[in-house]
N, C-alpha and C positions, 0 to 999 in steps of 0.2 A: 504494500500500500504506500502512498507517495506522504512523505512528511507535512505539502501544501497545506495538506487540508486540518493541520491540525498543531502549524509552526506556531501560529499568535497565543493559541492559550498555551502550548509550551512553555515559551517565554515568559508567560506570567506565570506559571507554574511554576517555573526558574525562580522565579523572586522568591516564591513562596517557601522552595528548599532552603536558601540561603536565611529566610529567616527561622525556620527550621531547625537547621542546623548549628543557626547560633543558641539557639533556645536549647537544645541540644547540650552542646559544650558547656552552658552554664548549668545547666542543672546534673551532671554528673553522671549517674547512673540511670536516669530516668528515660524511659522506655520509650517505643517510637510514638506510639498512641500519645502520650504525653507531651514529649515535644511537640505534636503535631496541637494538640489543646490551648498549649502555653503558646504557640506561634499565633494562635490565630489568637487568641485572648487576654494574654501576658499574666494569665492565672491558671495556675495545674490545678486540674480537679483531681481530688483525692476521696477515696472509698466509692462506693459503687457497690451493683448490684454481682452476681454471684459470677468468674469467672474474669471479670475484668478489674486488673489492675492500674487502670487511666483516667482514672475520670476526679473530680474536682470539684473548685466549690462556687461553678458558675452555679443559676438554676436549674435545676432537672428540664429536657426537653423530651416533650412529648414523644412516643413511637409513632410514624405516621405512613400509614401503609394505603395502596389507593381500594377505594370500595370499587372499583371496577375494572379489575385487572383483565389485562390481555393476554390472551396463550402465549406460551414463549413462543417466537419465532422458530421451526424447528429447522433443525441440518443435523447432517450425519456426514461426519468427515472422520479422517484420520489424526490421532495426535503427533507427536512429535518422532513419540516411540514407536508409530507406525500401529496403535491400537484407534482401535475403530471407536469414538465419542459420536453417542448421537442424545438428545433432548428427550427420547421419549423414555431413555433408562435413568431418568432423575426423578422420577415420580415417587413422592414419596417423603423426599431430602427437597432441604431446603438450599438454593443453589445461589451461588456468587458469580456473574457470567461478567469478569475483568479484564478489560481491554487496555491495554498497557503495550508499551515499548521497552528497549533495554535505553535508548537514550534518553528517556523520559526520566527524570531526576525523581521527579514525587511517586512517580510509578515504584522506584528501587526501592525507596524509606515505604512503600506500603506493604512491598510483599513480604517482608519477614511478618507482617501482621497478620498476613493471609495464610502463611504458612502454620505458625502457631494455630488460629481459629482451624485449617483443616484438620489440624492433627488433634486439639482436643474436643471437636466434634465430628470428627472422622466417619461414625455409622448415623449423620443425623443431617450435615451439611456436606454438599459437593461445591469446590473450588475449582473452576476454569478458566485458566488463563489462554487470553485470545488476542495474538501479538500482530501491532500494526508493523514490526520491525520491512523494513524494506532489503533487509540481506538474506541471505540464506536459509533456512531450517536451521542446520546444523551451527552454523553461531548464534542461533535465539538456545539453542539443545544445550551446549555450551557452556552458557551463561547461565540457565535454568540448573545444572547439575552444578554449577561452580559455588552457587547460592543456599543449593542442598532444595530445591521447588519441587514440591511432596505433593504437587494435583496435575492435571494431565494440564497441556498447553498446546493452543491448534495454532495457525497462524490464521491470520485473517484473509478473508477473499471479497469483491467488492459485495458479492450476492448477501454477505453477512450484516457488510458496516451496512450496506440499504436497508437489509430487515429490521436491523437496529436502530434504525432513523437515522445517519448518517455519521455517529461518535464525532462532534468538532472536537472535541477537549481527550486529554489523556492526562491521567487515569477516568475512564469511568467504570462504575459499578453499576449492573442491573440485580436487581434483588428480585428472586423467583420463590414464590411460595409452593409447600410440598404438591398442591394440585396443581401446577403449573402454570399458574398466573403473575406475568411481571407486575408488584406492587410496589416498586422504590428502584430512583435511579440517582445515583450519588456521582456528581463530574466533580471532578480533581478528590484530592487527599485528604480523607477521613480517617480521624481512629478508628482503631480496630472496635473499642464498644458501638458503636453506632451500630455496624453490620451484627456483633454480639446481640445487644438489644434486639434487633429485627429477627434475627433468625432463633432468638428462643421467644419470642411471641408470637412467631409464626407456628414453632414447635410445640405453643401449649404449654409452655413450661415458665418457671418466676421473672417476673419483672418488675425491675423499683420505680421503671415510669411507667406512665398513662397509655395506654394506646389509642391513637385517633386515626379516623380515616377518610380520606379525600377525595372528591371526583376526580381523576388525570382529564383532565381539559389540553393535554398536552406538554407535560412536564416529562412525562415518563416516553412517551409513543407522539411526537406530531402530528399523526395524522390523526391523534383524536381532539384537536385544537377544534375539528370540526362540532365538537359537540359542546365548545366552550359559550357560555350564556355571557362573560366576562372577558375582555382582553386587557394586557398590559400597557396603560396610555390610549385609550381608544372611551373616551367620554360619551356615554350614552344616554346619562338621565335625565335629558330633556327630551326624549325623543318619545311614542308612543309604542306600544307594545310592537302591533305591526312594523312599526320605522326599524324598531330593533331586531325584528326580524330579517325584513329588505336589508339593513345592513351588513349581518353576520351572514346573508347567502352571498352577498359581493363581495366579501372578505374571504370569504372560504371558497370563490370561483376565480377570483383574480389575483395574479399573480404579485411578487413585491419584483423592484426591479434594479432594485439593488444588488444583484450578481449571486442570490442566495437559490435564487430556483424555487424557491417556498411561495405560496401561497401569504396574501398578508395576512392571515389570521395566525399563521403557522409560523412566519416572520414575527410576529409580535411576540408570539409565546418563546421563539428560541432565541431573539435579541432583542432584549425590553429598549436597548440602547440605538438601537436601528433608526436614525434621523428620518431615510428615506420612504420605510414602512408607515411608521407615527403618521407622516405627512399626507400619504397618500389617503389613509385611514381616516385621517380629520376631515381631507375631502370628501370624501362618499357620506360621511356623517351630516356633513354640511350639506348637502347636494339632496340627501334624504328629507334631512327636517325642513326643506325650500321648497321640495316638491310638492303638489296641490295630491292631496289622496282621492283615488280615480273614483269612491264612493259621493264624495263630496264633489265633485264637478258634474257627475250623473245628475245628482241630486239637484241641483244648481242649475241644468241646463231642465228640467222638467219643471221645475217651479217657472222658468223664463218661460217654455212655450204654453 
C-alpha cells in the first residue's frame, strides 16, 4: 500500500511519539499505556479496573460501543506464516482488527500492548495485525518475530483498506464484538485499557466504567454517514423537518470536491476540518431554506385562480 495516503497523520503521529517518549523517560519504569495517558494528559492515571495496570486519576470514561454495528467486513487470506486467516473463524472472541506499519512510530509503542492483551486473553480475544508496510512480506515477518508478535499479521490489499473505509490515519483499531459486529474504531494510539475495557464488556465480564452506546452515523463505517440525522458544522435548526430532509439527501448524493472522493455528508463526518465541504454544505442549507415549498405554491396558485 502507498505511504500517500496516510503520510499527514503520520506526521502528526510523529509529534505525538516524541511526546510520548519524553513522558516516557520521565516517569521511569512506567508502562507504554501510561506514557501514552500522561502524553496526552500530563496526568498518569493510577488503579483501575481488573487486569490493567495504566490508568489514572483523570475521570472515568464511559465504554462506548455503537448500538448498531456492522458485520465485519469478511476476507480470507493468508498470514504471514502462510496460515490461512479468515473472519468467519472469530466468532465467538472478541477481535482487534490493527492496521499498522513498521514505520509508523505510534504503531511500535502500541504493539507490545497488543501483545501483552493477546496473551493474557488468548482463549477470549483475537489480535490481527494488518500491515500497510509497502516492502516485502518477509521484512514486515522480520520485524514481527524480532518484536516476539504473538497474533497472526496479513499484509494489507486495496480490497481490505476499501472495506474498511479507506484507514487515512495509522494506527487504527476496529473493535469487533464476539457476534461479529464492528462496534469501536480507535485512529492513532491508545492505551492498552481502553481496548481492555471494550473487550471485557463485550465479554460479559467486570467493568469499573459505565457502558454507553451510540448510533455510528459514520464514525466507525462512512458509509453509514448516510443514516446521520446530524452532521459536523452543517446548521440545521432553522430549517423544517422536510428542508432537513431535502438537505441530508443532497449531502449524501453529492459529492465534496475537495480531492476526498466522499460524499459531503461522509466529508463532514471524516474531516470536521474540511473548509471546502462546511462550504459547500452551508450552500444547499441556504439554497433549501430560500426555496418556496412546492405545497405552498400549489396552494397559492389555486386560491389565485
Amino acid at each position: 500500500m502507498k505511504k500517500s495516503a496516510v503520510i499527514t497523520a503520520a506526521v502528526l503521529a510523529g509529534l505525538m511519539v516524541l511526546t510520548i517518549a519524553v513522558g516516557t523517560v520521565r516517569t521511569g519504569r512506567m508502562g507504554t499505556a501510561q506514557a501514552a495517558a500522561k502524553g496526552a494528559s500530563g496526568v498518569v492515571r493510577e488503579g483501575g479496573g481488573a487486569g490493567s495496570g495504566a490508568r489514572g486519576q483523570l475521570a472515568p470514561q464511559p465504554i462506548r460501543l455503537a448500538s448498531n454495528p456492522q458485520p465485519i467486513p469478511p476476507f480470507l487470506v493468508n498470514d504471514l506464516n502462510g496460515e490461512a486467516i479468515s473472519t468467519a473463524a472469530w466468532r465467538g472472541k472478541v477481535v482487534l482488527l490493527n492496521f499498522w506499519a513498521t514505520w509508523c512510530g505510534p504503531c511500535r509503542l502500541e504493539i507490545p500492548e497488543l501483545i501483552e492483551l493477546a496473551d493474557r486473553y488468548k482463549d477470549q480475544l483475537q489480535v490481527v495485525g494488518i500491515s500497510m508496510d509497502d516492502g516485502e512480506p518477509d521484512e514486515v515477518r522480520a520485524f514481527a518475530k524480532k518484536i516476539g508478535v504473538n497474533y497472526p499479521i496479513i499484509m494489507a490489499s486495496r480490497e481490505i483498506v476499501r472495506a474498511y473505509g479507506g484507514v487515512p490515519a495509522l494506527p487504527t483499531t476496529f473493535v469487533v464484538s464476539p457476534d461479529g459486529g464492528v462496534v469501536q474504531k480507535h485512529v492513532g494510539l491508545a492505551p492498552s485499557y481502553v481496548y481492555e475495557d471494550e473487550a471485557r464488556a463485550l465479554l460479559k465480564m467486570p467493568v469499573s466504567e459505565r457502558v454507553e452506546t451510540f448510533e455510528d452515523h459514520g464514525q466507525i463505517f462512512l458509509k453509514n454517514a448516510a443514516l446521520a440525522t446530524e452532521l459536523p458544522g452543517v446548521e440545521m435548526k432553522s430549517l423544517t423537518a422536510e428542508q432537513r430532509k431535502a438537505v441530508l439527501r443532497r449531502l449524501n448524493s453529492e459529492g465534496c470536491d475537495c480531492g476526498c472522493k466522499l460524499t459531503l455528508a461522509q466529508c463532514r463526518v471524516n474531516d470536521t476540518a474540511c473548509p471546502r465541504s462546511e462550504e459547500l454544505a452551508k450552500k444547499i442549507v441556504d439554497e433549501t431554506a430560500a426555496a418556496k415549498p412546492v405545497a405552498a405554491e400549489g396552494t397559492a396558485g389555486s386560491a389565485t385562480n
